[in-house]
C-alpha positions as CSV (number, residue, x, y, z in Angstrom):
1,X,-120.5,-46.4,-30.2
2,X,-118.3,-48.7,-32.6
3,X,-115.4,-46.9,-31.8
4,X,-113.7,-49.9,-29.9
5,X,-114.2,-48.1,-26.3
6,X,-114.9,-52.2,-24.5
7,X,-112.3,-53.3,-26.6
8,X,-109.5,-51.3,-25.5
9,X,-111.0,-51.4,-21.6
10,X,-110.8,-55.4,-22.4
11,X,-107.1,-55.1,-23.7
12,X,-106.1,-52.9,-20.6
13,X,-107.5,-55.2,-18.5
14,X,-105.3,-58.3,-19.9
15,X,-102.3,-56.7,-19.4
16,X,-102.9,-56.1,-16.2
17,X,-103.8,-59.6,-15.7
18,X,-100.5,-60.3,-17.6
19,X,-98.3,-58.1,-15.0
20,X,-99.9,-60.4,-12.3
21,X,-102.0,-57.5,-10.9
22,X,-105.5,-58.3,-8.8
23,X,-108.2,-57.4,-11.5
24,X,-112.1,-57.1,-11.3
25,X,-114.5,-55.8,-14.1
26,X,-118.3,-54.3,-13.5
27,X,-121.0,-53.7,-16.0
28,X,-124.6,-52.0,-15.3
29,X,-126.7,-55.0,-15.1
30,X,-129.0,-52.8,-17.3
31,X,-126.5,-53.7,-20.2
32,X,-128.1,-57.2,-21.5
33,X,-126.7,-57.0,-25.3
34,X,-124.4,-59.3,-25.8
35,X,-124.4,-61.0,-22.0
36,X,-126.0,-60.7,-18.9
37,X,-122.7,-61.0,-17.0
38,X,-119.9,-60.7,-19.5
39,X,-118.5,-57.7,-20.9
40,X,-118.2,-58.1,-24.8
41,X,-116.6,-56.2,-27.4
42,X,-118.9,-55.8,-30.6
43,X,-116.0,-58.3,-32.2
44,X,-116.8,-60.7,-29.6
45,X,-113.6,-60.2,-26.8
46,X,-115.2,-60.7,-23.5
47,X,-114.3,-60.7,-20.0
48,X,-116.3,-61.8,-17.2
49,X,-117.7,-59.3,-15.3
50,X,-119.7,-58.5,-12.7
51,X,-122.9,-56.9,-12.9
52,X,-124.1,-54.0,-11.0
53,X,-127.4,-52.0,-10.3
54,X,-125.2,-48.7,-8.4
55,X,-122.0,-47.0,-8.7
56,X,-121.7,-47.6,-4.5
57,X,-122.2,-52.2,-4.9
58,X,-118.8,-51.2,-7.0
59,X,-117.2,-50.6,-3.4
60,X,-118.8,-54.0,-2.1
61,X,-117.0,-56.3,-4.7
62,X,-113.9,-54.5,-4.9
63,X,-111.8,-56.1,-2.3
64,X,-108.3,-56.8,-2.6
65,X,-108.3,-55.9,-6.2
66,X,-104.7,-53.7,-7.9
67,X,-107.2,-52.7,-10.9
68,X,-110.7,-51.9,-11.5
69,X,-112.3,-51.6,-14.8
70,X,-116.0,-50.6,-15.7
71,X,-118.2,-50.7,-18.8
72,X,-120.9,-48.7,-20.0
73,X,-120.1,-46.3,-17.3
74,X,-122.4,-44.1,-18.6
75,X,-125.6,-46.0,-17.5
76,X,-124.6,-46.1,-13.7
77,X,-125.6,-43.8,-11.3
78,X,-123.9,-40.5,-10.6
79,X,-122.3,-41.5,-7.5
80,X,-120.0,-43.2,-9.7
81,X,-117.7,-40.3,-9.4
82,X,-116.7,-40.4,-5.9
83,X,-116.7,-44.3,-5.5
84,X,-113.7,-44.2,-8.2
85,X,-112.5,-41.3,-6.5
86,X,-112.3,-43.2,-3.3
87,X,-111.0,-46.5,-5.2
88,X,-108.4,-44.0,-6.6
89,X,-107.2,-42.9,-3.1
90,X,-107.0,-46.0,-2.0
91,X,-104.5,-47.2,-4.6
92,X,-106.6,-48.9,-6.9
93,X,-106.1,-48.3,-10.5
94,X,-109.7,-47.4,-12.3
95,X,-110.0,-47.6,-16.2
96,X,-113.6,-46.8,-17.4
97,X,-115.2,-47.1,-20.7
98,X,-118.4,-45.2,-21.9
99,X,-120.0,-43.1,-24.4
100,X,-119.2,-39.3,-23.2
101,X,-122.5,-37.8,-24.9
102,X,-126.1,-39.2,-25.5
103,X,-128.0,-39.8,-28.8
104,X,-129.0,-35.9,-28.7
105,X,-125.4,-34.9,-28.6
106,X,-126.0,-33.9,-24.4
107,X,-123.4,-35.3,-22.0
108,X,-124.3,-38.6,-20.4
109,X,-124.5,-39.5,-17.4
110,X,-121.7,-39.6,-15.0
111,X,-119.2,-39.1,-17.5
112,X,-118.5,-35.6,-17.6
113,X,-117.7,-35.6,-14.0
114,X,-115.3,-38.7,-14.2
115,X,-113.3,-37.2,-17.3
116,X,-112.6,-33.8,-15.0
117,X,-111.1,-36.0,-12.3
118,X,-109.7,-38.9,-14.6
119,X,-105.7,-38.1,-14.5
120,X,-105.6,-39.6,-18.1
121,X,-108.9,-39.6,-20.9
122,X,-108.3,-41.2,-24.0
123,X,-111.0,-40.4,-26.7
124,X,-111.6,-43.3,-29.0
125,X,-113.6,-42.6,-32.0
126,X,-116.1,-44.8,-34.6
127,X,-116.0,-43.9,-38.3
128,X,-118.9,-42.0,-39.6
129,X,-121.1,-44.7,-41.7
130,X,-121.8,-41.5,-44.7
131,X,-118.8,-40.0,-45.1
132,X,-116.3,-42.0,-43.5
133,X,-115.4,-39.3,-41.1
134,X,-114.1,-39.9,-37.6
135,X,-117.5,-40.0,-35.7
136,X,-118.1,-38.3,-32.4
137,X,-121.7,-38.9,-32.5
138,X,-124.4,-41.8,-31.5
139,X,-127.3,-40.8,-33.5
140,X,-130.4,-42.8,-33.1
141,X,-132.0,-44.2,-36.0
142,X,-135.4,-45.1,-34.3
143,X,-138.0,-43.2,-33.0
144,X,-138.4,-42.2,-29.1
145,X,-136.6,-40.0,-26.8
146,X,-136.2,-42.3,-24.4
147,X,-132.4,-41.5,-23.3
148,X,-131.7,-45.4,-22.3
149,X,-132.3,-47.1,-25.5
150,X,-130.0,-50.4,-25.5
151,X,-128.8,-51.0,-29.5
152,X,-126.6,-51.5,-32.1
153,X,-126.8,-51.1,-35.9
154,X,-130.8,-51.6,-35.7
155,X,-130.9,-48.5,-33.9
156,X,-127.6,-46.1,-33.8
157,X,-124.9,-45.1,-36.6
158,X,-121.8,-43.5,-35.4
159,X,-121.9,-40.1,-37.5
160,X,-119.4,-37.0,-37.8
161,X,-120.6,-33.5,-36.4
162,X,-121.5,-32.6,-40.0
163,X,-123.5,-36.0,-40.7
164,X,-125.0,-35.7,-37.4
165,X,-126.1,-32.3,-37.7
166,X,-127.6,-33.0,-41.0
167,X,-129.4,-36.3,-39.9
168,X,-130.9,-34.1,-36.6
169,X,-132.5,-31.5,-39.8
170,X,-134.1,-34.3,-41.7
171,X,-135.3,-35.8,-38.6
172,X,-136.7,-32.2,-37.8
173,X,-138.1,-31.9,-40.8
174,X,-140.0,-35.1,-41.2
175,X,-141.4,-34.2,-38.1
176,X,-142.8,-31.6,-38.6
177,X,-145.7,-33.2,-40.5
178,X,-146.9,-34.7,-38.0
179,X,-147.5,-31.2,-36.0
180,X,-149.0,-29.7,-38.9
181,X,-151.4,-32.8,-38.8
182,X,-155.3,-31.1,-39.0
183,X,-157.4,-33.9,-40.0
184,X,-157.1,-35.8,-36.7
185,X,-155.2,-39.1,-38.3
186,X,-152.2,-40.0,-36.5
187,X,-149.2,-41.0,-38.5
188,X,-146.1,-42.8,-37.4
189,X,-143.1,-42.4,-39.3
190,X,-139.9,-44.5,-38.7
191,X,-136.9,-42.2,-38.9
């Protein structure tokens, strides 16, 4: 999150397109922020994409195609694995972007599986918005545990292990309130 992961799939992309190579880019339809069918950097580089519902309509659109790129891997199903795989065998180049862990710090998604059979993972990172940190983290600023949450700044800040951990404790701890409630009331509380 903020760490320029869509940006750097975008500029791959181009220089594909510059070598003269066949290119096609997917996005989960899920993934509304900035476009329904473009994929856009938070700076506002976009490519048009196309969207998809599964990992396997991947396979349907991509046809006669050198290079394959997809965004927000992390949201698609986890058959995503083996239709790169079998993009892969077939010659087709396959860069993905997509956060590697969830807002609880938990690995997300398909992504696990596709870095153990990726032959190259590049690790982009955000700068931690306390301490100015890298930041490995997407930690939710609103309330819910809702694993699909679509944001930005309204509702994540990129944090470093130590920011994060201490963010998780406060969260805990203004919590905890609300279990201890006796009198019946219910309280919200915006974390």
């Amino acid at each position: 999150m903020f760490s320029g992961k869509t940006e750097e799939l975008i500029r791959r992309l181009k220089r594909a397109k510059i070598a003269k190579l066949k290119v096609e880019i997917f996005k989960p339809g899920v993934d509304t922020r900035y476009s329904e069918e473009d994929v856009v950097s938070h700076n506002a580089t976009a490519l048009h994409s196309i969207p998809v519902e599964s990992a396997n309509e991947i396979l349907f659109y991509a046809t006669d195609v050198d290079v394959i790129g997809i965004d927000e891997a992390q949201f698609l199903d986890d058959e995503l694995p083996n239709v790169c795989e079998q993009l892969a065998n077939q010659g087709v180049r396959v860069i993905i972007a997509g956060l590697d862990m969830d807002f609880m710090g938990n690995p997300f998604g398909p992504m696990p599986k596709l870095m153990a059979i990726a032959e190259d993972v590049t690790k982009v990172h955000a700068i931690c918005v306390r301490c100015g940190s890298p930041a490995q983290f997407s930690h939710r600023t609103i309330a819910g545990d809702k694993l699909v949450v679509l944001g930005e700044t309204e509702s994540y800040e990129p944090l470093c292990r130590a920011c994060y951990l201490k963010a998780r404790e406060e969260r805990q701890s203004l919590a905890a309130p609300l279990d201890n409630n006796q009198d019946g009331v219910n309280q919200n509380l915006d974390v």
